[in-house]
VEXVOKE-69338 format. One record per residue: x, y, z of N, C-alpha, C in turn; chain. Coordinates in nm, 4 decimals. Layout:
NODE      n_xx      n_yy      n_zz     ca_xx     ca_yy     ca_zz      c_xx      c_yy      c_zz  kette
NODE         X         Y         Z         X         Y         Z         X         Y         Z      A
...
//
This chain:
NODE      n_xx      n_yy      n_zz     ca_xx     ca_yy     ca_zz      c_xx      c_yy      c_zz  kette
NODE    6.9997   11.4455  -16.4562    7.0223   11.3854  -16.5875    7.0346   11.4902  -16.6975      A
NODE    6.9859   11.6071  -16.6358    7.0090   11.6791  -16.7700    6.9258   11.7890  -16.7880      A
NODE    6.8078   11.6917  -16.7805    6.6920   11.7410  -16.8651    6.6308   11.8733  -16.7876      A
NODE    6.5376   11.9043  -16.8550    6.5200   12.0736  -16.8597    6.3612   11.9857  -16.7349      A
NODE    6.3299   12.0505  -16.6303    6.2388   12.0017  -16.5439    6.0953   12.0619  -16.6145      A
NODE    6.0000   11.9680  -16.6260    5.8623   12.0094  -16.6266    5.7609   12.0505  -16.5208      A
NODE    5.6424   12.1049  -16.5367    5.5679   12.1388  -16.4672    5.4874   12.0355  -16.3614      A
NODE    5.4950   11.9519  -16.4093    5.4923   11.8133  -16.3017    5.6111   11.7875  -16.2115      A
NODE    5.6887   11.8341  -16.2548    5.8532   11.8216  -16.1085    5.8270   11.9136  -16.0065      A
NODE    5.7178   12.0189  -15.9800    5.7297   12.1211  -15.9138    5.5972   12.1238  -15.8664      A
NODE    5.4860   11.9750  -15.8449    5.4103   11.9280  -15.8206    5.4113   11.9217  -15.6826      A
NODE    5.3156   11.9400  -15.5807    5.3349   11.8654  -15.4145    5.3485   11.7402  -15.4573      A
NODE    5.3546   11.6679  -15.3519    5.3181   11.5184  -15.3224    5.1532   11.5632  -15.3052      A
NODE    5.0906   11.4469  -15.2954    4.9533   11.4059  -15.2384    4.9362   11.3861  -15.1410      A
NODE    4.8145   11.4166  -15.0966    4.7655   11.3865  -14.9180    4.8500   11.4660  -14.8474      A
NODE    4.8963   11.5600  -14.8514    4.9753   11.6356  -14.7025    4.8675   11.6934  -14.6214      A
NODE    4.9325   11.6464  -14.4882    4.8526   11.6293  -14.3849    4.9654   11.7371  -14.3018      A
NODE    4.9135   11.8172  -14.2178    4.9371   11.8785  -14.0776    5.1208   11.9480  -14.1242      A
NODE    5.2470   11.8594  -14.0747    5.3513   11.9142  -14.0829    5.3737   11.8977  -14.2163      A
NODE    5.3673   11.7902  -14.2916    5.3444   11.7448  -14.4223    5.3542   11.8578  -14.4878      A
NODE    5.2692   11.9223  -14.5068    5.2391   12.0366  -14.5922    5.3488   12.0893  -14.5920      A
NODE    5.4228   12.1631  -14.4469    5.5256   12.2318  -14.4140    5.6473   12.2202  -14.5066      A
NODE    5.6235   12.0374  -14.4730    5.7672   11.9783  -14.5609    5.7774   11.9755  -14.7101      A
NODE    5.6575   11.9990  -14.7739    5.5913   11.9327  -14.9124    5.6297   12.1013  -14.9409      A
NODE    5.6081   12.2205  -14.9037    5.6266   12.3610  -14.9264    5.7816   12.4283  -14.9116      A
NODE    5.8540   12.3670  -14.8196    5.9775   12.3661  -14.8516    6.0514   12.3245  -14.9452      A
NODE    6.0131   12.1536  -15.0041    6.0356   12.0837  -15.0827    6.0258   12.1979  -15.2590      A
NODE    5.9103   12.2579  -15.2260    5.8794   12.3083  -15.3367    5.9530   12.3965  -15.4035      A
NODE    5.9774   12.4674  -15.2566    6.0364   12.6220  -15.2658    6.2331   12.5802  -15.3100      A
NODE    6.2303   12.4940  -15.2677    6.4008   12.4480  -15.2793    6.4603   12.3896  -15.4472      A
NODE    6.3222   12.3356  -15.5097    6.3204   12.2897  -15.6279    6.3533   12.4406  -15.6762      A
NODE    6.2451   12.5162  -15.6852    6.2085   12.6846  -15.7438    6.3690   12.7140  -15.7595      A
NODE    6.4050   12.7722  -15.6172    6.5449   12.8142  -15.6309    6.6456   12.7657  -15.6580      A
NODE    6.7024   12.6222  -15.7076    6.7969   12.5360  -15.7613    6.7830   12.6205  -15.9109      A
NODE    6.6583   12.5829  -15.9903    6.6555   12.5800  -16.1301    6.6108   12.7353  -16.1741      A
NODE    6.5261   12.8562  -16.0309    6.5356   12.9625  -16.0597    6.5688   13.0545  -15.9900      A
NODE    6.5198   13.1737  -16.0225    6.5394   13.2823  -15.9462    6.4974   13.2787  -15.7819      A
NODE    6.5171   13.3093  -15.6556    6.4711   13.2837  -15.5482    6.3145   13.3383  -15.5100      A
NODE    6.2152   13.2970  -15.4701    6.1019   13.3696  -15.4761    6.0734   13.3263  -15.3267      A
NODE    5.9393   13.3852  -15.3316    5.8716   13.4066  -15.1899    5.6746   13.3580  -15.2245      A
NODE    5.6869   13.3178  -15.1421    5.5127   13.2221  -15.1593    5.4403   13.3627  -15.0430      A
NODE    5.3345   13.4351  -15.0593    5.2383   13.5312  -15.0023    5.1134   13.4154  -14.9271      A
NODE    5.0788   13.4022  -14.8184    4.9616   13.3046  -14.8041    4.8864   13.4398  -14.6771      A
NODE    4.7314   13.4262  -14.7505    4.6443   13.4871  -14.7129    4.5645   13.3963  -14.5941      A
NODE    4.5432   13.4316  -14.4729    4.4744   13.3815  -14.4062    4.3784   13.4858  -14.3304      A
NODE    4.2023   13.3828  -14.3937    4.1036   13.4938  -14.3642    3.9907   13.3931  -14.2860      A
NODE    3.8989   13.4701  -14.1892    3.7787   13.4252  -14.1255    3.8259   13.2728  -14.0217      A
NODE    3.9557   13.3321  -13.9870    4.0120   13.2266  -13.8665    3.9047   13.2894  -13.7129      A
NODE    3.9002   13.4198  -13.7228    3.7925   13.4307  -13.6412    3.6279   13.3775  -13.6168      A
NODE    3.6205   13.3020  -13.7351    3.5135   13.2180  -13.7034    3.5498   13.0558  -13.6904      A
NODE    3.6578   13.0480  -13.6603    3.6894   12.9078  -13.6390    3.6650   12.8503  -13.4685      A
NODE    3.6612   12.7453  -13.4335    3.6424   12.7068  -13.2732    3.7788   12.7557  -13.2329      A
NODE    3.7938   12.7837  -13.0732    3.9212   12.8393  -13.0151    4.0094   12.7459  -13.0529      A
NODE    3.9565   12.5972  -12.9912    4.1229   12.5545  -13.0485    4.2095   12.5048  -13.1902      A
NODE    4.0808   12.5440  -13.2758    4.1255   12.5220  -13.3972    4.1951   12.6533  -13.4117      A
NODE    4.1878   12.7567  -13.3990    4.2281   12.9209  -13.3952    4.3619   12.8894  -13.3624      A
NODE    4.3666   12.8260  -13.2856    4.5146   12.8735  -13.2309    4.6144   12.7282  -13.2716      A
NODE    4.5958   12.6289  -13.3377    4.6658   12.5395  -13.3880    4.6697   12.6098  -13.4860      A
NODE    4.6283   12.6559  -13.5531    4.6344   12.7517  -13.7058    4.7614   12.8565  -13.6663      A
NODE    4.7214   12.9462  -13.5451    4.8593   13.0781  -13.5100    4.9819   12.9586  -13.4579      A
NODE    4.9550   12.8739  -13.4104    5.0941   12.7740  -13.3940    5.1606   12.7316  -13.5302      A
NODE    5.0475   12.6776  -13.5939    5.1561   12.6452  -13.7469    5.2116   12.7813  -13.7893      A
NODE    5.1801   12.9051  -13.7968    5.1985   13.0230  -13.8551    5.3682   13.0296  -13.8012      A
NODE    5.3481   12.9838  -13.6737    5.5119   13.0491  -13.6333    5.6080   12.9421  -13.6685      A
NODE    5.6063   12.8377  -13.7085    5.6706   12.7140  -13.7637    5.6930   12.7494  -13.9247      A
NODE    5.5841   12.8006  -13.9896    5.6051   12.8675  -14.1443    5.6547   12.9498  -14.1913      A
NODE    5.6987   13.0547  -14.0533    5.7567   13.1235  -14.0828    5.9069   13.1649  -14.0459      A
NODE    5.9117   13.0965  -13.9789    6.1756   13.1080  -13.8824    6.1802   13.0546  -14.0167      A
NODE    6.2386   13.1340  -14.0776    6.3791   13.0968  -14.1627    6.3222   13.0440  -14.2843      A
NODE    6.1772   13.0670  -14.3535    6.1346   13.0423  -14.4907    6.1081   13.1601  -14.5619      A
NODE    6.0643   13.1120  -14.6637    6.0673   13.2653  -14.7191    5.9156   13.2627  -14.7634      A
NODE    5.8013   13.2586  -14.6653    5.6964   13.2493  -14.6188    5.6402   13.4000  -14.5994      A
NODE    5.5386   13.4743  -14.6763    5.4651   13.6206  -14.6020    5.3766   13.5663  -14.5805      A
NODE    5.3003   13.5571  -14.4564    5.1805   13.5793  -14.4298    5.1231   13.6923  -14.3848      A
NODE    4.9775   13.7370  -14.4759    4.8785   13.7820  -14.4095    4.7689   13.7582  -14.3231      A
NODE    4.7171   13.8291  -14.2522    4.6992   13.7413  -14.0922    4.5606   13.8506  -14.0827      A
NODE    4.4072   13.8365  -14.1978    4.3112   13.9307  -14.1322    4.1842   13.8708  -14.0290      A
NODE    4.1788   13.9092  -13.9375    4.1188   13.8762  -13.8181    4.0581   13.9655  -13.7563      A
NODE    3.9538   13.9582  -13.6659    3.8779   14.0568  -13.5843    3.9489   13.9779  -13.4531      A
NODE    4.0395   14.0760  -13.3649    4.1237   14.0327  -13.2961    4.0309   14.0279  -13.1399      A
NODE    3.9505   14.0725  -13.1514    3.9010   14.0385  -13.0061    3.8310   13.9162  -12.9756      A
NODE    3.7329   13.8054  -13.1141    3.7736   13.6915  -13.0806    3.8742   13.6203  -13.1056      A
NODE    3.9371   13.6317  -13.1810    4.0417   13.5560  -13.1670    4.1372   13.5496  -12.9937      A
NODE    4.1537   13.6916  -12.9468    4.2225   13.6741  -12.8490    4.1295   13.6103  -12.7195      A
NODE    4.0458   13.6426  -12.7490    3.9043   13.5292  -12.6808    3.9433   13.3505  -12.6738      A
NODE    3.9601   13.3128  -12.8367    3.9908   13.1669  -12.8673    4.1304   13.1670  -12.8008      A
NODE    4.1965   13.1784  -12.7944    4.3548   13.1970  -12.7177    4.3092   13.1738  -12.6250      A
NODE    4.2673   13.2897  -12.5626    4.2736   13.2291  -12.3431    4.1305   13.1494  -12.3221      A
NODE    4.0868   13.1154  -12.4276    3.9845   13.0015  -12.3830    4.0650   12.8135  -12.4177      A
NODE    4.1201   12.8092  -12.5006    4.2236   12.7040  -12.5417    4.3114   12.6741  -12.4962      A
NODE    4.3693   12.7324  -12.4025    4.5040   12.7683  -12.3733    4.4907   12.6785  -12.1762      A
NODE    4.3194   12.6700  -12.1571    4.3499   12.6320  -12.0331    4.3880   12.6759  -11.9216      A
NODE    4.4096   12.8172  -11.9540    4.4696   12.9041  -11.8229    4.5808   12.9065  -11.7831      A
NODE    4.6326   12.8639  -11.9122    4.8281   12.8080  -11.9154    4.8691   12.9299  -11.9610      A
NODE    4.8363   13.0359  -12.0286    4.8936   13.1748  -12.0458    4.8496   13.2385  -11.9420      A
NODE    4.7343   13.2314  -11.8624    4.6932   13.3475  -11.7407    4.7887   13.2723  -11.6184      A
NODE    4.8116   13.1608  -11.5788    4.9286   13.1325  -11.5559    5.0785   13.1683  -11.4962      A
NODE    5.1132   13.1965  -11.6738    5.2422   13.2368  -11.7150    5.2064   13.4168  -11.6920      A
NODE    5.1146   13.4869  -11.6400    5.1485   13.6169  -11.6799    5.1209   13.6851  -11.8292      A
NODE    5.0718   13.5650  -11.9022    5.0511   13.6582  -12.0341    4.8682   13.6171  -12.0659      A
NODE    4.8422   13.7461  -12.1658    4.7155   13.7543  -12.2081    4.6999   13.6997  -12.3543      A
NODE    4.5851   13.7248  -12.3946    4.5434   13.6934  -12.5447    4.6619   13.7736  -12.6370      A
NODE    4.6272   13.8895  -12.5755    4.6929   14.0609  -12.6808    4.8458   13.9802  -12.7215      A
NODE    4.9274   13.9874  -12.5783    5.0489   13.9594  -12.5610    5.0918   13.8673  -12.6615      A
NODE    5.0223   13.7195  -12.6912    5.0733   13.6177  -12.7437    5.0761   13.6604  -12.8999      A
NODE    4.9124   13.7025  -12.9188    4.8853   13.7615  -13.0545    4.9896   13.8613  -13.0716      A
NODE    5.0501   13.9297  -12.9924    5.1428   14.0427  -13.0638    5.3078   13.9729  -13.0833      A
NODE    5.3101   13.8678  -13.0036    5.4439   13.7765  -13.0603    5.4183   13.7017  -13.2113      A
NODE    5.3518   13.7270  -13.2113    5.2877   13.6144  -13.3582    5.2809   13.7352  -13.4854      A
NODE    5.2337   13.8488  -13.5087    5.1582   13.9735  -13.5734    5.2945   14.0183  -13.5366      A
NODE    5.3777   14.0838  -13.6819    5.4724   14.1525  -13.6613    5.4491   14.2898  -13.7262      A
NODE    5.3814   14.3046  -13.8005    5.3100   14.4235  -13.8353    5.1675   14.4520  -13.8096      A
NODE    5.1012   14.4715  -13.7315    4.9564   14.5252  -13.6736    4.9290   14.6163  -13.7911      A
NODE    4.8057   14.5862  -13.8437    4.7445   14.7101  -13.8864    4.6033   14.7027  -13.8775      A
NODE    4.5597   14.8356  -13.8246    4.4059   14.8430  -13.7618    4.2975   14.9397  -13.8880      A
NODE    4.2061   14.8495  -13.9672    4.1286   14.9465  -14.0553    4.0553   15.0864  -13.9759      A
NODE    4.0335   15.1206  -13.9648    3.9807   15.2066  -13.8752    3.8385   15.1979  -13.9341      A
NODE    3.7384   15.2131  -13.7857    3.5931   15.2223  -13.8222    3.5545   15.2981  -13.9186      A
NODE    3.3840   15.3097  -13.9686    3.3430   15.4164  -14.0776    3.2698   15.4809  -14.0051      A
NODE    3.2772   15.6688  -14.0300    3.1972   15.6971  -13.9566    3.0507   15.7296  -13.9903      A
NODE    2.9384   15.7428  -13.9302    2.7949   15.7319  -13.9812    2.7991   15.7590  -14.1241      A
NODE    2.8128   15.8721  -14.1440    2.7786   15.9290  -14.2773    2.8826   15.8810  -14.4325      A
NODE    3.0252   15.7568  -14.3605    3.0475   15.7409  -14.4518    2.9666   15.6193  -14.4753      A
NODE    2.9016   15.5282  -14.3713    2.8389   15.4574  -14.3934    2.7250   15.4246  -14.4665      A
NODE    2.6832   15.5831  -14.4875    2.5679   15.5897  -14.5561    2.5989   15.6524  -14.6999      A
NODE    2.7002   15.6775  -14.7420    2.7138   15.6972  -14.8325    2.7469   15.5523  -14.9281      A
NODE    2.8204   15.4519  -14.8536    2.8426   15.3728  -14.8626    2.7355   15.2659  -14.9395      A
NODE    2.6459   15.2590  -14.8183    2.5167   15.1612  -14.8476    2.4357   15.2602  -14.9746      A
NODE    2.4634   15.3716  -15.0173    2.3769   15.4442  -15.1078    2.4294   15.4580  -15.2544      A
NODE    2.5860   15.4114  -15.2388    2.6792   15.3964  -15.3405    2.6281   15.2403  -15.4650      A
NODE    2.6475   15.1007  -15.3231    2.6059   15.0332  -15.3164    2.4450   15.0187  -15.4302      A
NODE    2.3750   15.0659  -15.3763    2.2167   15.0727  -15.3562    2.1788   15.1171  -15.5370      A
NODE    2.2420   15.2175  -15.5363    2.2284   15.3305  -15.6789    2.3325   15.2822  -15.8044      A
NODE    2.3972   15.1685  -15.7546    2.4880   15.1354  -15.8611    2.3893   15.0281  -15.9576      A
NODE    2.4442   14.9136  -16.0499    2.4137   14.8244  -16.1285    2.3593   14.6931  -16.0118      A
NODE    2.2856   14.6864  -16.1267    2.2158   14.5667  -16.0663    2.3055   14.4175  -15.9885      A
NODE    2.3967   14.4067  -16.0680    2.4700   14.3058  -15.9744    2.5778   14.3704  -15.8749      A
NODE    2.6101   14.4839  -15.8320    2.6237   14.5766  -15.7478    2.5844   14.5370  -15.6183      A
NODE    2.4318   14.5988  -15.6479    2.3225   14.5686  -15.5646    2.3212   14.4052  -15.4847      A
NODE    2.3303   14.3066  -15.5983    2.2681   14.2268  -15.5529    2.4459   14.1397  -15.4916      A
NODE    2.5388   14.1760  -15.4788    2.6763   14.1320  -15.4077    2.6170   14.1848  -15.2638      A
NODE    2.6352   14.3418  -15.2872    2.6126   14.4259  -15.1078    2.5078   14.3432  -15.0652      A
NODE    2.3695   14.3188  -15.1146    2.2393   14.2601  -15.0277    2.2455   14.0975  -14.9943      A
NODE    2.3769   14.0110  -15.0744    2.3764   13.9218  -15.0518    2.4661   13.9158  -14.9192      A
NODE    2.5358   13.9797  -14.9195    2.6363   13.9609  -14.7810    2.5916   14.0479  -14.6281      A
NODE    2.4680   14.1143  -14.6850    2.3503   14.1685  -14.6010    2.2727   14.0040  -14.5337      A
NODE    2.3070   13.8907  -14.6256    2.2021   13.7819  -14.5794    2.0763   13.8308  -14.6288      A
NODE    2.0317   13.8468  -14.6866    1.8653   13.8684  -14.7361    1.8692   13.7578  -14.8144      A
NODE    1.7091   13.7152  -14.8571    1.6977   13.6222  -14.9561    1.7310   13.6270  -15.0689      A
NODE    1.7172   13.5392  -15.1507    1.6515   13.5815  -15.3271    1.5886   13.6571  -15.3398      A
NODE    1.4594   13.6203  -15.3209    1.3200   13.6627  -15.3855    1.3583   13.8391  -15.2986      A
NODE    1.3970   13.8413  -15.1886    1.3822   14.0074  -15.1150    1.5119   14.0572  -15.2279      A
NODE    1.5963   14.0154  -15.2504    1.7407   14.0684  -15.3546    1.6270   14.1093  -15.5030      A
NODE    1.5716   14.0326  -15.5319    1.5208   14.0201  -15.6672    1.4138   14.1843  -15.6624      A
NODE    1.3538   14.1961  -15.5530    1.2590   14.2756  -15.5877    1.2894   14.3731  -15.5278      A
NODE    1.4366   14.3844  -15.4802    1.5105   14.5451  -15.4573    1.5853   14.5511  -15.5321      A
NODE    1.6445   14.5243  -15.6314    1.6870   14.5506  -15.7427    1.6272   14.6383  -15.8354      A
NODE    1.4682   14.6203  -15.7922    1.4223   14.7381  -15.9018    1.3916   14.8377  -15.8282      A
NODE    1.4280   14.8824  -15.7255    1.4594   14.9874  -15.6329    1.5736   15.0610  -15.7155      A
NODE    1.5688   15.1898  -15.7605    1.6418   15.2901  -15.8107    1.6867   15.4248  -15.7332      A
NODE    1.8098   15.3940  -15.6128    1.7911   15.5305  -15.5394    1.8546   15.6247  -15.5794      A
NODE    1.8770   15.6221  -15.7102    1.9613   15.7344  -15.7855    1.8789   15.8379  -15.8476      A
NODE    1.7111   15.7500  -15.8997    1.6173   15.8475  -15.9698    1.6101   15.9865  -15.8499      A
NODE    1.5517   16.0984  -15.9283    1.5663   16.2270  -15.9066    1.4412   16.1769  -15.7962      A
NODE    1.4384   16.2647  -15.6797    1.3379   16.2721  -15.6183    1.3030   16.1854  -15.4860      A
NODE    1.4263   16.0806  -15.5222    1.4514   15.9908  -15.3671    1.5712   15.9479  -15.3663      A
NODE    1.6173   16.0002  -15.2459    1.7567   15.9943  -15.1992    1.7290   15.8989  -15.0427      A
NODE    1.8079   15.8425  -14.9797    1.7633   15.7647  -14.8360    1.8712   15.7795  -14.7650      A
NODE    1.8916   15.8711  -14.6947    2.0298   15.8925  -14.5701    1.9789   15.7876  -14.5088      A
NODE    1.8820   15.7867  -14.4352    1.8244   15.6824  -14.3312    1.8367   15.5776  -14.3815      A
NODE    1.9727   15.4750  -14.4454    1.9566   15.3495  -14.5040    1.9574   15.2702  -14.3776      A
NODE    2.0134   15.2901  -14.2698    2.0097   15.1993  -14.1558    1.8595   15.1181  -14.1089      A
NODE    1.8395   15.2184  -14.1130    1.6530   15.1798  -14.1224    1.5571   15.1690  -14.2016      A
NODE    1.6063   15.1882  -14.2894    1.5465   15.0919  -14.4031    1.5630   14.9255  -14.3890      A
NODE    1.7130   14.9521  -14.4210    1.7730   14.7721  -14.3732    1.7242   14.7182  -14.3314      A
NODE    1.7259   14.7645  -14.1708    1.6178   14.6945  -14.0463    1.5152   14.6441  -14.0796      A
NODE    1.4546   14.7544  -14.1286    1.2353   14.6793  -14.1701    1.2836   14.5793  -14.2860      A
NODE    1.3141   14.5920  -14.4084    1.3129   14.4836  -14.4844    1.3979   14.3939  -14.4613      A
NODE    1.4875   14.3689  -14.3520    1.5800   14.2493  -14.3114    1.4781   14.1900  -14.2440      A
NODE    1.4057   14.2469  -14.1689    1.3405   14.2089  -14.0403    1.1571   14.1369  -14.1175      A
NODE    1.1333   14.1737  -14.2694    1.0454   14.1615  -14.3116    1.0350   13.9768  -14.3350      A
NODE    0.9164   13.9325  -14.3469    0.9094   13.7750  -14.4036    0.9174   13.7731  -14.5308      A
NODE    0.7522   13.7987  -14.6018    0.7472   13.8022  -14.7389    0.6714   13.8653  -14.8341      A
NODE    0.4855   13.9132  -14.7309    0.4684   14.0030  -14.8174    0.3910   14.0801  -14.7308      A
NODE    0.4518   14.2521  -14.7747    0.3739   14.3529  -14.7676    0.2606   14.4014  -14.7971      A
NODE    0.1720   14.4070  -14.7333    0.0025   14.4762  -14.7989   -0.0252   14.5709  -14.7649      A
NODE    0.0479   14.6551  -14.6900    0.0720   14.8111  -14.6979    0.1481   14.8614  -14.6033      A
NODE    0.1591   15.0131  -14.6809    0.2867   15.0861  -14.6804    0.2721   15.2059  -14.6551      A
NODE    0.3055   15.2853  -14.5275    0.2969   15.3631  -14.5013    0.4603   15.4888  -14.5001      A
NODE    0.4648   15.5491  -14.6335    0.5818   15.6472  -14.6320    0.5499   15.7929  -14.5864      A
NODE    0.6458   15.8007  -14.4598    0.6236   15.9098  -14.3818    0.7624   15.9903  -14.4038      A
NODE    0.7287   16.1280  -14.4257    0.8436   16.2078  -14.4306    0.8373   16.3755  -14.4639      A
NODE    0.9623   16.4056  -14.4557    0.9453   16.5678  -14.5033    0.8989   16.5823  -14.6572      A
NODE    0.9908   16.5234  -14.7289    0.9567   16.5209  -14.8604    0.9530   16.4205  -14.9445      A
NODE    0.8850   16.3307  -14.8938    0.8710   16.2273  -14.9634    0.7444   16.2602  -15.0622      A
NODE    0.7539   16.2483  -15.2074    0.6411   16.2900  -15.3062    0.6121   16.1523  -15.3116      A
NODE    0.5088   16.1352  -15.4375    0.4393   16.0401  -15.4929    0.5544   15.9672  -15.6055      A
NODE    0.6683   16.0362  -15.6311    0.7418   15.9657  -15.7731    0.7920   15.8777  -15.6250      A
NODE    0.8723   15.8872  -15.5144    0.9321   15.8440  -15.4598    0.8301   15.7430  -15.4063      A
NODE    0.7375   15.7126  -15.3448    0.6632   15.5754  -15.3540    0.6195   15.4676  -15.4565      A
NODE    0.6421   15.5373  -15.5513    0.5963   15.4875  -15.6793    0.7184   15.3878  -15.6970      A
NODE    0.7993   15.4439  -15.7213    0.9415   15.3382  -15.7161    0.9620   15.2445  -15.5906      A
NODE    0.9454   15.2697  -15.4734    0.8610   15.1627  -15.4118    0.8221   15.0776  -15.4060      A
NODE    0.6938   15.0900  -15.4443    0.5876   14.9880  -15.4487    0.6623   14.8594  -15.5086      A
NODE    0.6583   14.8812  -15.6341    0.6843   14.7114  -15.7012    0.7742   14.6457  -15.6152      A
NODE    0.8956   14.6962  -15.5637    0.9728   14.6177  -15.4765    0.8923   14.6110  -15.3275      A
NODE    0.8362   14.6783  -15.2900    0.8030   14.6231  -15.1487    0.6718   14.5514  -15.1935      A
NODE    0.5774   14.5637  -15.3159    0.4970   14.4747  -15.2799    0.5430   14.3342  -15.3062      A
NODE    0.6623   14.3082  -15.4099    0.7036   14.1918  -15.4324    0.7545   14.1306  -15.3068      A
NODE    0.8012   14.1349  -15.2006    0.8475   14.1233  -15.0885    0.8314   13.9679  -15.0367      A
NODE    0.7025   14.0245  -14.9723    0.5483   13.8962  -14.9023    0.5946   13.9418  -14.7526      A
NODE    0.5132   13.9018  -14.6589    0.4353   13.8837  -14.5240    0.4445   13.9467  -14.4734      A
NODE    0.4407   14.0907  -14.4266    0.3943   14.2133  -14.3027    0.2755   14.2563  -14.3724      A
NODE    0.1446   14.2647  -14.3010    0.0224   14.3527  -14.3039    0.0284   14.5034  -14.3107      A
NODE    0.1037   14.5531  -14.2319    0.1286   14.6865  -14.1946    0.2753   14.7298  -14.1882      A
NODE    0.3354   14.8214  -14.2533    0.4961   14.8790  -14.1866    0.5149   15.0483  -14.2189      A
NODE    0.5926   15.1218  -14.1643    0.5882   15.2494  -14.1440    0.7680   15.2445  -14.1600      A
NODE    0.7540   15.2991  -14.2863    0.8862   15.3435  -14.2984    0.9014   15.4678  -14.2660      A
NODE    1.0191   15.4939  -14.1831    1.0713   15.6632  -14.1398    1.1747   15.6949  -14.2423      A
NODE    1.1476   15.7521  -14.2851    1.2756   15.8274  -14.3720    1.3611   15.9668  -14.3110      A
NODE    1.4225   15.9691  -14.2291    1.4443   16.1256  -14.1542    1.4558   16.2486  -14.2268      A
NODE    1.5599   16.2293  -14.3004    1.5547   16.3587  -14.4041    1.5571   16.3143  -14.5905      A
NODE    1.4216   16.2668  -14.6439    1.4288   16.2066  -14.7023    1.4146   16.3370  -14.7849      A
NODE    1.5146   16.3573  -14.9023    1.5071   16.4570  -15.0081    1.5195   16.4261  -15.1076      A
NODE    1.5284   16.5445  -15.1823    1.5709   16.5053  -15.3655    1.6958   16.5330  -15.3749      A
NODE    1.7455   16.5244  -15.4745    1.9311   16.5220  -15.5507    1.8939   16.6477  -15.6186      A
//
């Protein structure tokens, strides 16, 4: 009719279900390029590795339907060894079968592979010490995705491993005892080369805020100053 289209013309439909979507995203994309420039939709897909196998792999089936002949990018991040797990567990033994594996199918699907590469110890610990010594909500992002509580987040926060005089290479084991802790500490045994008195002192308030171990022995291996 004429008229100049509004932001409601370029609306899905409601309720799309399963292929729906497919059709409702084409629909979209075909409006876009009539009235503009041609574009491309980016869709991120993350933590399919914690999905059940055969939900995993109805997900990599729609992927290859979204993508012949649309103008569809997907990103695809996954820890590929379960996933290729959920594959030949779903699959029924209909790819071992045919001659093909998990890898195989996943690499018809994945047209660009890219592998982060591990960290090695010491960047790890620079890492968790980066983490550790930064701002308080810093701190309390890294320790939340550590899984710790509140109340254990709350009273390592006033843990400062930047002050002069305590540094912690050994964060691995640190982690351990206070992951592994309930709620409150009633004593504390800091063992080390150079561990002084400023460096327990900063301590204390956070581990006594804690609660429930009687006894714990922290190792610090080469615990120094900056």
């Amino acid at each position: 009719n004429g008229c100049v289209p509004s932001f409601l013309d370029f609306l899905l439909p409601e309720c799309l279900l399963g292929s729906a979507i497919h059709r409702g995203l084409a629909w979209l994309f075909g409006v876009a390029q009539t009235h503009f420039m041609p574009c491309r939709l980016v869709i991120f897909i993350d933590d399919l590795d914690r999905c059940d196998a055969e939900k995993a792999l109805e997900v990599l089936q729609s992927m290859v339907l979204l993508t012949e002949g649309t103008p569809f990018i997907i990103f695809l991040a996954i820890d590929p060894r379960i996933v290729v797990a959920a594959i030949e567990t779903s699959s029924n033994g209909f790819f071992g079968q045919a001659g093909v594996n998990g890898h195989e199918y996943l690499d018809k699907i994945v047209q660009i592979p890219f592998v982060i590469p591990q960290l090695a110890e010491n960047e790890k610990m620079q890492l968790c010490r980066g983490y550790l010594s930064g701002t308080n909500a810093t701190k309390v992002l890294f320790m939340s995705k550590m899984g710790w509580s509140e109340d254990m987040i709350e009273a390592l926060t006033a843990i400062d491993l930047s002050a002069k005089g305590l540094t912690i290479p050994d964060f691995e084991g640190l982690a351990e005892v206070i992951s592994s802790s309930a709620y409150s500490l009633t004593s504390v045994n800091l063992s080390g080369n150079e561990c002084g008195p400023e460096g327990a002192k900063a301590l204390a308030p956070a581990i006594r805020a804690t609660a429930s171990l009687t006894s714990i022995n922290l190792l610090f291996n080469d615990l120094g100053s900056e």
